[in-house]
C-alpha positions as CSV (number, residue, x, y, z in Angstrom):
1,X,110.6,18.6,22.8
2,X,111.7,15.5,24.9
3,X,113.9,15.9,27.7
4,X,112.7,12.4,29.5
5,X,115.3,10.2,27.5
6,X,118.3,12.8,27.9
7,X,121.3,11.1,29.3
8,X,123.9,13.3,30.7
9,X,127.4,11.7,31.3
10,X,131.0,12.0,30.8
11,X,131.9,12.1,27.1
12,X,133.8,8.8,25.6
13,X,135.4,7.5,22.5
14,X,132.2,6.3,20.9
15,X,131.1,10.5,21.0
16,X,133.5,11.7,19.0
17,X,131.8,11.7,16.0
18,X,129.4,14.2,17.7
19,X,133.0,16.9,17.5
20,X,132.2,18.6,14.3
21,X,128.4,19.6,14.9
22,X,129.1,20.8,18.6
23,X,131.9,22.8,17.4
24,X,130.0,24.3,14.5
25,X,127.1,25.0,17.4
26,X,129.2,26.9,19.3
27,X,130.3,29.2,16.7
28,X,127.3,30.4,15.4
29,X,125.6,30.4,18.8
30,X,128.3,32.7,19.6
31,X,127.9,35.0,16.3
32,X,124.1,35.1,17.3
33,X,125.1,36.4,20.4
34,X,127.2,39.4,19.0
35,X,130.3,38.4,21.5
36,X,133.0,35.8,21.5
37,X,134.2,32.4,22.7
38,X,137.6,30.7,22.4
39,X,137.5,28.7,18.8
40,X,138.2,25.3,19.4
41,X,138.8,22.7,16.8
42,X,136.7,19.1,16.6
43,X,140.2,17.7,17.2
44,X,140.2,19.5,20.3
45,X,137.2,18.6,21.5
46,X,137.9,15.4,20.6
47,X,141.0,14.8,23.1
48,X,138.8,16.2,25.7
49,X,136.8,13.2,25.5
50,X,139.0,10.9,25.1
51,X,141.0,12.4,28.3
52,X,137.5,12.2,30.1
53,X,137.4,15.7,30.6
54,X,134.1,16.3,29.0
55,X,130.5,15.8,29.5
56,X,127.6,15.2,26.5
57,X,123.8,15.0,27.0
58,X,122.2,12.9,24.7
59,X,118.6,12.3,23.3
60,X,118.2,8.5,23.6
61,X,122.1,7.8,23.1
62,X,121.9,9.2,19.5
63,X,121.2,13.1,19.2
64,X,123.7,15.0,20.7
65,X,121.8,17.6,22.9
66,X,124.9,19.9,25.1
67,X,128.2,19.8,26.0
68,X,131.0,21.3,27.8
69,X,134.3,20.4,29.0
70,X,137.1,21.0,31.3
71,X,140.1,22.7,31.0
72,X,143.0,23.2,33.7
73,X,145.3,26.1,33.9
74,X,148.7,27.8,35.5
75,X,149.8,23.9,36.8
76,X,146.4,22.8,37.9
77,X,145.9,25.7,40.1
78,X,142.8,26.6,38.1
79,X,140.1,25.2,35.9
80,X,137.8,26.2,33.6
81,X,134.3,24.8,32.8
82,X,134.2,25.7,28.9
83,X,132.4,25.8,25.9
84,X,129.0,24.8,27.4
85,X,126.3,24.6,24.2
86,X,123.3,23.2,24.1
87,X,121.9,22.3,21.3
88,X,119.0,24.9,19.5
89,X,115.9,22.3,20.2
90,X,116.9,21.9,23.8
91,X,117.3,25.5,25.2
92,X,115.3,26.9,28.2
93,X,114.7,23.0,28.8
94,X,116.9,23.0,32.1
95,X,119.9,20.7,30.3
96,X,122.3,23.1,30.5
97,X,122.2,23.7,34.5
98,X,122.3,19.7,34.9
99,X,125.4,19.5,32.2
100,X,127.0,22.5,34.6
101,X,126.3,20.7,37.5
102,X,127.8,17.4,36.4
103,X,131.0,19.5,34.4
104,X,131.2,21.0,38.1
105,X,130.9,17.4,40.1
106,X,133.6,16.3,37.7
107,X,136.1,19.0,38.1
108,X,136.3,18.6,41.7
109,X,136.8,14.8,41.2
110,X,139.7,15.5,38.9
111,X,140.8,18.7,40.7
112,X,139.9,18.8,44.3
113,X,142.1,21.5,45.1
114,X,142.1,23.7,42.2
115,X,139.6,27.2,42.1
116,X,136.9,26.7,39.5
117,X,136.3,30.1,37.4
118,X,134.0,31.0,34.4
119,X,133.6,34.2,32.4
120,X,130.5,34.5,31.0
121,X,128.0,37.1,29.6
122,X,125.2,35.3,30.1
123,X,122.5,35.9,33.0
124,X,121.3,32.3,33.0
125,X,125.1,30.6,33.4
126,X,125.3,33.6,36.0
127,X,122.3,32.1,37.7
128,X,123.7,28.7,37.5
129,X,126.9,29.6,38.3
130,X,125.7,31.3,41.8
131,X,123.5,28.0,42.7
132,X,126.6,26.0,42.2
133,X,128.6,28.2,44.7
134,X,130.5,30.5,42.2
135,X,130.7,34.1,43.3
136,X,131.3,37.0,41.1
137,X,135.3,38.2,41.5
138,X,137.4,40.7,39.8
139,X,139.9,39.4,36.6
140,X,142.5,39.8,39.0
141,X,142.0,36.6,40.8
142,X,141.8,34.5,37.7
143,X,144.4,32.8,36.0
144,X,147.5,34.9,34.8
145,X,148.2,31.7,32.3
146,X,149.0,33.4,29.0
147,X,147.8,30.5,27.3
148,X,144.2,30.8,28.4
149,X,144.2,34.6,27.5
150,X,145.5,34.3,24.5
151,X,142.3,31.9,24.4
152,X,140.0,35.2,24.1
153,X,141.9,36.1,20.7
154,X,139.4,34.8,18.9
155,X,136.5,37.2,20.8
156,X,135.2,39.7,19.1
157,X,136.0,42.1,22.4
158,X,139.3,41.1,22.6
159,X,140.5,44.1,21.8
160,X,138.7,45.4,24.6
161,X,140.0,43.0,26.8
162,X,143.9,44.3,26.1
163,X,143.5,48.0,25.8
164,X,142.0,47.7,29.4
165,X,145.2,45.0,30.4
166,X,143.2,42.0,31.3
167,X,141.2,43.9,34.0
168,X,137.8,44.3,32.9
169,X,135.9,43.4,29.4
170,X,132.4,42.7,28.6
171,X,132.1,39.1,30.5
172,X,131.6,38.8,34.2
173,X,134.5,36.7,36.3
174,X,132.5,34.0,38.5
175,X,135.2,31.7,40.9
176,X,134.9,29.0,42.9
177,X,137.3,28.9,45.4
178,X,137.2,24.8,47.5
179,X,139.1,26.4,50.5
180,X,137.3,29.9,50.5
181,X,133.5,29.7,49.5
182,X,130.2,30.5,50.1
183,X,127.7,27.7,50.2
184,X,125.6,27.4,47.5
185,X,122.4,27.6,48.8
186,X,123.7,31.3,50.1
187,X,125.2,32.5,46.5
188,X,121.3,30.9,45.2
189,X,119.9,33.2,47.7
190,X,121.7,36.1,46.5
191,X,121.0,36.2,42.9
192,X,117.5,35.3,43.1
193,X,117.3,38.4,45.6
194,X,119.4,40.4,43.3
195,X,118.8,39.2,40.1
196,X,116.7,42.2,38.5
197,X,120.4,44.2,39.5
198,X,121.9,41.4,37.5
199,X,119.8,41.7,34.5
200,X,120.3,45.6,34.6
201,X,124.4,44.9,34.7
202,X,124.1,42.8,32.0
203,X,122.1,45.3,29.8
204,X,125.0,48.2,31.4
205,X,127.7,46.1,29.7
206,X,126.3,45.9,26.3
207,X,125.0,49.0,26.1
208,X,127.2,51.2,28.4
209,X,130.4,49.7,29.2
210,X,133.5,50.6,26.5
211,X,131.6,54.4,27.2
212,X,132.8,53.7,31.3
213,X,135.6,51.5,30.7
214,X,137.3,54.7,29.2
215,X,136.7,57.0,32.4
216,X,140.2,58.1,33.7
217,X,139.8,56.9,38.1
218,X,139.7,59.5,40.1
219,X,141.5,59.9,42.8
220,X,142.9,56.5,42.6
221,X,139.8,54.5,43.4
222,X,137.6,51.9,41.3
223,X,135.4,54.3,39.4
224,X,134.1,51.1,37.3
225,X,130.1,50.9,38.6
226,X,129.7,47.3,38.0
227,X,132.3,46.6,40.0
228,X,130.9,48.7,42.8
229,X,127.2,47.5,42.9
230,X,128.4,43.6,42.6
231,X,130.5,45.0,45.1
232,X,127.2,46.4,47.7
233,X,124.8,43.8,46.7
234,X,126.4,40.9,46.4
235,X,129.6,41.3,48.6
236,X,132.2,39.2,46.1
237,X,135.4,39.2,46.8
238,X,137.4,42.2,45.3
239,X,140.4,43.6,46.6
């Protein structure tokens, strides 16, 4: 695998042709999975680079290798770094933390003021999320922009996502917040401390979670567990 002649820069009009093969990437990376990403059309994808709103790595300026791309929400208040994919040939080859990285540097040059936020159920964009300065939130302190929820139709979860009234589902919340934040180097700390909890929250939500998610609270506190260990171990900010 070669990763020496990867370029990683903002996406332009001469990469639109690329559209179509990232798209279809993303939906059977997602099918793999067993969960669910918003669907997005090549056309879609396709303003995003014209707007300069995404970012492409490529093998020697020919074979598209990742992807991602920004998307701003409730007035500019928020934005989301989406549909990150890399490409089969190129996984565990580092590419996708240096395309998050760069999707990150770029969102705060567009949108210096606006809170960064992901949802994700995977450990590694967890991991990369936390070294970027991301830290793990409740759903209530996302967007409330009905367009981006209405995003998750297309999940295969989404019906857990509404029976539960946008307050928990299968994917973990992550923010970055420019005028409230922990330093990177401190959120790094605390997953590689934490990270076998991680992993064994990750496994709880496959394997566990619609089984918990149906408890009746108690006493009107949290009784969701995930919620409480993030919660002890990595002190995010929850309400």
């Amino acid at each position: 695998m070669e990763t020496n002649n990867i370029i990683i820069r903002v996406a332009n009009i001469g990469d639109l042709h690329y559209a179509k093969n990232i798209t279809d990437e993303m939906e059977s990376s997602a099918k793999a999975r067993g969960t669910g990403i918003a669907q997005r059309s090549p056309d879609y994808l396709e303003k995003k680079m014209l707007e300069g709103k995404a970012v492409i790595a490529l093998l020697e300026n020919t074979t598209w290798v990742g992807f991602c791309y920004i998307e701003a929400w409730g007035h500019g208040k928020f934005v989301a770094n989406s549909g990150l994919i890399v490409a089969p040939a190129f996984r565990k080859s580092g590419v996708a933390k240096q395309i998050k990285k760069r999707i990150f540097d770029l969102s705060r040059e567009k949108y210096p003021e606006s809170k960064i936020f992901g949802l994700t159920t995977g450990l590694a964009v967890m991991k990369i999320n936390s070294e970027l300065g991301y830290e793990p939130v409740t759903y209530s302190e996302l967007t409330d922009d009905e367009e981006f929820w209405a995003g998750c139709r297309s999940c295969v979860n989404y019906d857990i996502l509404m029976s539960k009234e946008r307050k928990n589902c299968m994917c973990t919340a992550m923010l970055y917040d420019p005028a409230d934040h922990r330093e990177p180097e401190e959120t790094k700390e605390d997953f590689k401390k934490n990270s076998k909890i991680y992993e064994r929250l990750m496994e709880i939500r496959q394997s566990r979670l619609l089984r918990w998610l149906n408890r009746k609270q108690d006493n009107g506190t949290d009784s969701n567990p995930i919620k409480m260990v993030l919660k002890y171990f990595l002190k995010p900010k929850f309400n």
